[in-house]
C-alpha positions, 0 to 999 in steps of 0.5 A: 500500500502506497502512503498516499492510498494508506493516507486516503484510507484512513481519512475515509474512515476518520470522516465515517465514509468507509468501514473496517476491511470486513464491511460488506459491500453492500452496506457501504453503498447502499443510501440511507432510507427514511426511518431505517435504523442507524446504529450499525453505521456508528462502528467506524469512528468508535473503531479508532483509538485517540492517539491513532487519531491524532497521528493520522490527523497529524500525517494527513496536514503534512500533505497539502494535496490531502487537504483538497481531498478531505474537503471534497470528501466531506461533502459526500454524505454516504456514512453513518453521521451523515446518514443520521443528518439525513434522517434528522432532516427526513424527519424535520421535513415531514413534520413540517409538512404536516403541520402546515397551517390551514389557510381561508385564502383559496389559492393559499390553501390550493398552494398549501394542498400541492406541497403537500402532495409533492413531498408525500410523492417524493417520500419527503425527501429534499427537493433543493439540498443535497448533502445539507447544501442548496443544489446548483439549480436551487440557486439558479432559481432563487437568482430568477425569482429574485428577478421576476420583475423582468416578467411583469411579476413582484420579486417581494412575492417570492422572497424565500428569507431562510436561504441564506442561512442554509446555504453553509454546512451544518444548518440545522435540519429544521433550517433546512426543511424550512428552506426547502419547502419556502423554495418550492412555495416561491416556485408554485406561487410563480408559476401560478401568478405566470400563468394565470396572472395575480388577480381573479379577473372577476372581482372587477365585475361579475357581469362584465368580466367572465374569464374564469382563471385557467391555473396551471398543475401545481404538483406537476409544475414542481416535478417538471421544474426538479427534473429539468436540465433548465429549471430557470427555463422550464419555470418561466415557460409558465409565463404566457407564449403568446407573440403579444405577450412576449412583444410586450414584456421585450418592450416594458423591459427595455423601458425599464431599463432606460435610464430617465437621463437619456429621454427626450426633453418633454414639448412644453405647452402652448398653442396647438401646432398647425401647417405653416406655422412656426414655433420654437417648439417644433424642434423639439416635436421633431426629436421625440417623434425621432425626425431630424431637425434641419438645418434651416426652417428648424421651426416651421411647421411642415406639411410632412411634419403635420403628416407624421403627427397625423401617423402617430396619432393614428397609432395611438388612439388620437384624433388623426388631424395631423394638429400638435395639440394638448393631448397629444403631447401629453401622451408624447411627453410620458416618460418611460417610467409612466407607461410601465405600470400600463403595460405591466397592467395588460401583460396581466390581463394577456395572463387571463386568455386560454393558451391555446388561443385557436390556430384559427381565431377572432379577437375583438380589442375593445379600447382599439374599436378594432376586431382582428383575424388570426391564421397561425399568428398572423394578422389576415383581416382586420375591420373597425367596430363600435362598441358598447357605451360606458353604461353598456360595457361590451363583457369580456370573454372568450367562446367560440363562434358557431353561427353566421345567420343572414337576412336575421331578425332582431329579437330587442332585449327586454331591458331595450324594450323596457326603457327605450322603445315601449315609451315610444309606442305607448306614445304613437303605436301607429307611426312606431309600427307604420315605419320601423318593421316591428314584430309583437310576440305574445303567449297565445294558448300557451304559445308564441304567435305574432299579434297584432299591435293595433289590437293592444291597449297599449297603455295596459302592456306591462314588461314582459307582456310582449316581445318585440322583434325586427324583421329582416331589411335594411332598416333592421338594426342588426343589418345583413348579417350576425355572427353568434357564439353562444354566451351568458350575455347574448353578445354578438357580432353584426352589420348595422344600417348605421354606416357613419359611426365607424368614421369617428375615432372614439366608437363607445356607441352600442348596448354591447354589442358589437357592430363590425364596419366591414361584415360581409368581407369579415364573413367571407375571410371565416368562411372561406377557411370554415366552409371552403365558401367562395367570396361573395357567395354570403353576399348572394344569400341577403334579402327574403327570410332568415338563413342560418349557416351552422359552421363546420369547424367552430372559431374561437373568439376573444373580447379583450380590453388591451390598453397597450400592445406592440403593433407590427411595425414594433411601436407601442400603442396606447389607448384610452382606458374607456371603460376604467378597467385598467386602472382598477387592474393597476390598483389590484396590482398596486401599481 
């Protein structure tokens, strides 16, 4: 036997990593199980003498390579004291997870259900230490929840304080335990807020907002996480894919990080800016719309540079008349630092939509007045719309399209019917019905007949007497043609004989439905995927009775309410925030 391999073998007994020459093989390798019993794993160190002890001890600090070794060796836990610490630690972690509170908060409490899940399924076993120490990914996800913030996300949501006393060797076992399960926590509350955002969409309104929250598979989440080779990449996978998503938190981190330094002085107030005017501040428009500034006429006021403003008015949600005026310096001159808190704010609500959003499908935007259809990721068609009115909010949801109906009848809501149209014929049935194309439904031995109007006392109708329906025609409120998904609010897509609305910029102007500017293009570009339909073919179906056209392959449709996005030419556009939602998601937020 060499000195050094003499040397090696007698640390390894000193360190309780090996037995007498007569230990079996099988006792040496084999790893410590909960609950087994120690005792035989003792023996080695109680086999050496003090004096043969300190004279090994005393041969080995002569060897400088030796010291690298014992170091190494004293992080492989395979003996018997070692074994006892993992056993305490063992013990330290069921308790733990066995008495974890009860919690009243339900996402708490759904939190709580999946830790406990995970570490009966691991047979309480450490999912971050190994050896007493945190494990090189534990540390890599620590590092990414500390900054969770470049995901939208609040760091102080996953603080995990009892990791940086188990970090050194020798913690104590409850230490441990405690770190452990505080690491999976942060890791389950993360994937929870990436995925499904950090507020219940509904608490705003029940009526208006009806997205139910699609919370991801904690259990599974925690296992995917420990078994991954990137378990940073795997735990921020849970954030949304979606391509507005991403282009959205590309751009709130790179104003994040804009140092307020290197912004663009702000364009003061003053008179509004028009063509041919001249203004010192015209130089400084030219900076923030990124324009170069000549050399001569720096202060004119030029038809290309009214033109710009025009485009970027038109961009974000301003009346495009191309004149320099208060609001639009004042969106402008926000700094970097102001549209954070909005976007951080919408990248919320994108947490809210399903996944799988349809490799076919119809998103309605409500603060952009625009409805858009997608094709695997891309933009194909796109239209304006009117919306419904403040007092009218169109709901938020998501459902699937599984109608298109031509030469449709218009079946007016009781609450319409109510307020709106029967103090108008209890006023002059005759010229109501003589001109509108109204229809009286009443319940006439037990079923539903059309009656005649001029046979009612009209003045004795109570609410939901009758029911009033338009028939089909060009004056007919829905016009042409409506696209129905079915849904608790009876919403729906239509035409309308009311043309010039979709002229303005603000279009806030319906009960909640929505009117599309452009219906028969819009049908024909659902069609021609749905039913293999020729354009033009719906346009040939208008005029006589009701048609129904029952969709082969339903298309999923999406209201949203997005205040800022990333357009296609990589600018951020804003809008205004109508209805108030997003300034509620930001108290939420606390932002």
């Amino acid at each position: 036997m060499t000195a050094m391999t003499k040397n090696l073998s007698i640390a390894l007994i000193v360190l309780g990593l090996a037995g007498p020459a007569c230990a079996s093989e099988s006792a040496l390798s084999s790893p410590a199980t909960p609950h087994a019993s120690f005792a035989q794993s003792q023996t080695p160190v109680s086999l050496i003498g003090e004096t043969t002890e300190a004279a090994m001890h005393e041969e080995i600090d002569s060897l400088a390579s030796m010291t690298r070794i014992l170091d190494n060796l004293h992080s492989v836990r395979t003996g018997g004291i070692d074994q006892q610490a993992d056993q305490d630690v063992f013990d330290a972690l069921a308790s733990a997870i066995d008495t974890i509170p009860s919690s009243k908060d339900f996402l708490e409490k759904r939190d709580n259900a999946a830790l406990v899940a995970f570490y009966k399924e691991r047979n309480f076993r450490t999912a971050w230490f190994e050896n007493g120490e945190l494990t090189p990914s534990a540390r890599k996800l620590a590092f990414a929840l500390s900054r969770a913030d470049r995901d939208g996300l609040d760091p102080a949501d996953f603080t995990t304080p009892a990791l940086t006393v188990s970090r050194t060797r020798g913690s104590k076992p409850a230490d441990i335990a405690a770190s452990d399960i505080e690491l999976s926590r942060a890791i389950t509350r993360y994937t929870r807020q990436a995925y499904a955002g950090r507020v219940d969409p509904r608490i705003f309104s029940k009526k208006v907002v009806t997205i139910k929250p699609h919370y991801p598979d904690s259990i599974e989440a925690l296992k995917k996480i420990t078994r991954a080779k990137n378990p940073r990449v795997v735990m921020r996978g849970y954030n949304p894919d979606h391509p507005g998503f991403v282009a959205l938190r590309k751009e709130y981190n790179r104003l994040r990080l804009t140092k307020s330094d290197t912004t663009t002085p702000d364009v003061p107030e003053g008179r509004s800016m028009k063509v041919g005017m001249r203004d010192t501040r015209v130089a400084l428009l030219r900076k923030k719309l990124d324009l170069p500034v000549p050399a001569e006429n720096a202060d004119l006021y030029s038809k290309a540079l009214s033109q710009k403003v025009k485009d970027y008015q038109a961009a974000n949600g301003l009346i495009a008349d191309g004149i320099a005026g208060k609001a639009t310096l004042a969106v402008l001159n926000k700094n970097p630092a102001d549209l954070i808190p909005d976007i951080i704010a919408n990248m919320e609500r994108w947490r809210w939509l399903p996944r799988d959003l349809g490799k076919f499908h119809i998103m309605v935007n409500i603060p952009s007045f625009h409805v858009e259809v997608v094709n695997n990721g891309k933009k194909i068609h796109e239209t304006r719309v009117v919306v419904g009115k403040s007092r009218h909010k169109t709901p938020i949801f998501s459902d699937e399209m599984e109608y298109v109906v031509v030469n449709p009848y218009w079946n007016v809501p009781r609450s319409i019917a109510t307020k709106e149209l029967l103090p108008q014929i209890k006023s002059d049935p005759g010229s109501f019905f003589s001109k509108r194309n109204y229809q009286v439904l009443a319940s006439v031995k037990g079923r539903t007949r059309v009656v005649d109007p001029y046979k009612l006392d009209w003045e004795k109708v109570e609410p939901g007497m009758v029911r009033l329906r338009q028939t089909p025609g060009t004056r007919n409120a829905l016009g042409n043609v409506k696209f129905l998904f079915p849904n608790q609010h009876a919403v729906y897509l239509h035409d309308t004989p009311s043309r010039s609305l979709f002229n303005r910029d603000y279009r806030a102007f319906s009960h909640g439905c929505v009117r599309v500017q452009n219906p028969m293009d819009f049908a024909d570009v659902i069609l021609s995927r749905t039913e293999k339909w020729g354009a033009g073919r719906l346009k040939s179906m208008i005029g006589g009775d009701e048609k129904w056209v029952s969709l082969s392959h339903k298309v999923p449709v999406h209201i949203v309410y997005f205040t800022t996005w990333m357009a296609e030419n990589g600018t951020l556009q804003l809008r205004s925030d109508i209805y108030g939602h997003n300034a509620k998601v930001k108290k939420a937020l606390g932002l």
